[in-house]
One Martini backbone bead per residue (centre of mass of N, CA, C, O) as a GRO file, in nm:
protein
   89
    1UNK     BB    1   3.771  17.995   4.644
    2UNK     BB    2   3.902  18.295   4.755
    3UNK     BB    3   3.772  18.633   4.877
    4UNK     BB    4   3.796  18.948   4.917
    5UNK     BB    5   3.623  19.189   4.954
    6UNK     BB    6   3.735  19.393   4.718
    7UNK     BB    7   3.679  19.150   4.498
    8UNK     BB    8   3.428  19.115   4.493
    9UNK     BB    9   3.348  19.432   4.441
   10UNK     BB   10   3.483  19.399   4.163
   11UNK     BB   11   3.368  19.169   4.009
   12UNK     BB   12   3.070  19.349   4.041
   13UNK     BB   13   3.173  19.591   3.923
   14UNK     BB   14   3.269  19.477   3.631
   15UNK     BB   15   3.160  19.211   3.533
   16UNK     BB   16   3.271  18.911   3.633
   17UNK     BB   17   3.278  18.617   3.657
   18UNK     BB   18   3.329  18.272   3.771
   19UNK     BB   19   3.393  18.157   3.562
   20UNK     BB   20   3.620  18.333   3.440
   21UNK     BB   21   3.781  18.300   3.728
   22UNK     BB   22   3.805  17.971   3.681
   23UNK     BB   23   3.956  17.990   3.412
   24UNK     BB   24   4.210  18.159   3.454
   25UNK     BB   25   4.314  17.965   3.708
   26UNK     BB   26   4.340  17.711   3.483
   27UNK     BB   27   4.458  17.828   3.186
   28UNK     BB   28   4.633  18.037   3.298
   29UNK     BB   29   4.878  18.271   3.328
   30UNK     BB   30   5.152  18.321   3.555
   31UNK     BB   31   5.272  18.607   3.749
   32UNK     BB   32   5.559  18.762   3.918
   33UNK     BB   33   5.400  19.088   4.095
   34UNK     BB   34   5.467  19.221   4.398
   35UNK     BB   35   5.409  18.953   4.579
   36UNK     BB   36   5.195  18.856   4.320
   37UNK     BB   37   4.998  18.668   4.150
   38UNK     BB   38   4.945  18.702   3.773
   39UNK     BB   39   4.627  18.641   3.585
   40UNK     BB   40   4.631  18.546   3.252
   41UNK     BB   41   4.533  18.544   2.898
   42UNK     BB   42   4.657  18.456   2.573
   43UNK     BB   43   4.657  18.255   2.317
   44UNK     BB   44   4.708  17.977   2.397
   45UNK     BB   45   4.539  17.954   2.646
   46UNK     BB   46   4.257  18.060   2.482
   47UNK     BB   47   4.263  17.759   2.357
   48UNK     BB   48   4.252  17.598   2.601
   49UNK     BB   49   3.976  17.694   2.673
   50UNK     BB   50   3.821  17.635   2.463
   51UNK     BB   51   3.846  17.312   2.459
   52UNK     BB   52   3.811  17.311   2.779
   53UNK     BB   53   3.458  17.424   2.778
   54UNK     BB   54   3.375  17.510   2.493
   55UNK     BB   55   3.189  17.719   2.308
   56UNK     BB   56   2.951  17.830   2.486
   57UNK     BB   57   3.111  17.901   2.746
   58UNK     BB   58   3.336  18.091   2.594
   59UNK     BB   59   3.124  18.288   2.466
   60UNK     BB   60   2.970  18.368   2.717
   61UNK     BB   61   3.326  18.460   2.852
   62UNK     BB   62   3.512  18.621   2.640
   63UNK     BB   63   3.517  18.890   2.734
   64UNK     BB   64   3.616  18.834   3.030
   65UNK     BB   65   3.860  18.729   2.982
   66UNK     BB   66   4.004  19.038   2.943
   67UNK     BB   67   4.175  18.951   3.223
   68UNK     BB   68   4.235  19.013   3.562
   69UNK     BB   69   4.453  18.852   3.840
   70UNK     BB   70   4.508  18.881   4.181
   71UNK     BB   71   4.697  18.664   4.391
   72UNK     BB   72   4.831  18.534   4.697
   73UNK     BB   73   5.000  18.367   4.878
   74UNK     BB   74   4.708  18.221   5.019
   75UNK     BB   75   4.505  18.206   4.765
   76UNK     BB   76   4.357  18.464   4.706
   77UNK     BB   77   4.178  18.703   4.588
   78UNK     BB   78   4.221  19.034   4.535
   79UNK     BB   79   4.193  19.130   4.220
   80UNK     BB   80   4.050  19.265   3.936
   81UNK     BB   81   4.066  19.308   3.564
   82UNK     BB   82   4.076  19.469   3.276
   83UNK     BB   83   4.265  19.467   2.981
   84UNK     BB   84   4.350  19.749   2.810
   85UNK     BB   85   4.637  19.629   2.782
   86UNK     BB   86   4.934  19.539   2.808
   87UNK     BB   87   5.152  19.345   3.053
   88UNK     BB   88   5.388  19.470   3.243
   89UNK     BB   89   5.657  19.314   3.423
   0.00000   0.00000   0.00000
């Protein structure tokens, strides 16, 4: 995966790992929003992630889950950010 300087700089500056990372774009939904897909995770992804990480590495990263990705079309990560209240699109 790919990441722009200044995703770099919000994903360390934010806390967010790179496996809550890793999970958000296999597990996560995406939409297209303003020209860009965005990755987060609902209730049925959530359980899809839990299912598939495991329990422990789950619970490790479940803070950050409650995150989102903003990925352009070439396939970058552009920013990250938590979620603080529900996604409009």
């Amino acid at each position: 995966m790919e990441f722009t300087h200044h995703a770099q700089t919000r994903l360390q500056q934010r806390g967010i790992p790179t496996e809550a990372v890793d999970a958000l774009l296999a597990y996560g939904n995406s939409r297209r929003h303003h020209g860009a897909d965005v990755y987060y995770l609902d209730r049925q992804a959530r359980s899809r992630a839990k299912a598939g990480l495991g329990s422990r590495l789950f619970n490790r990263i479940e803070k950050a889950l409650d995150s989102y990705l903003v990925v352009g079309d070439d396939g970058a990560v552009i920013t990250a950010a938590h979620r603080l209240q529900r996604l409009k699109f």
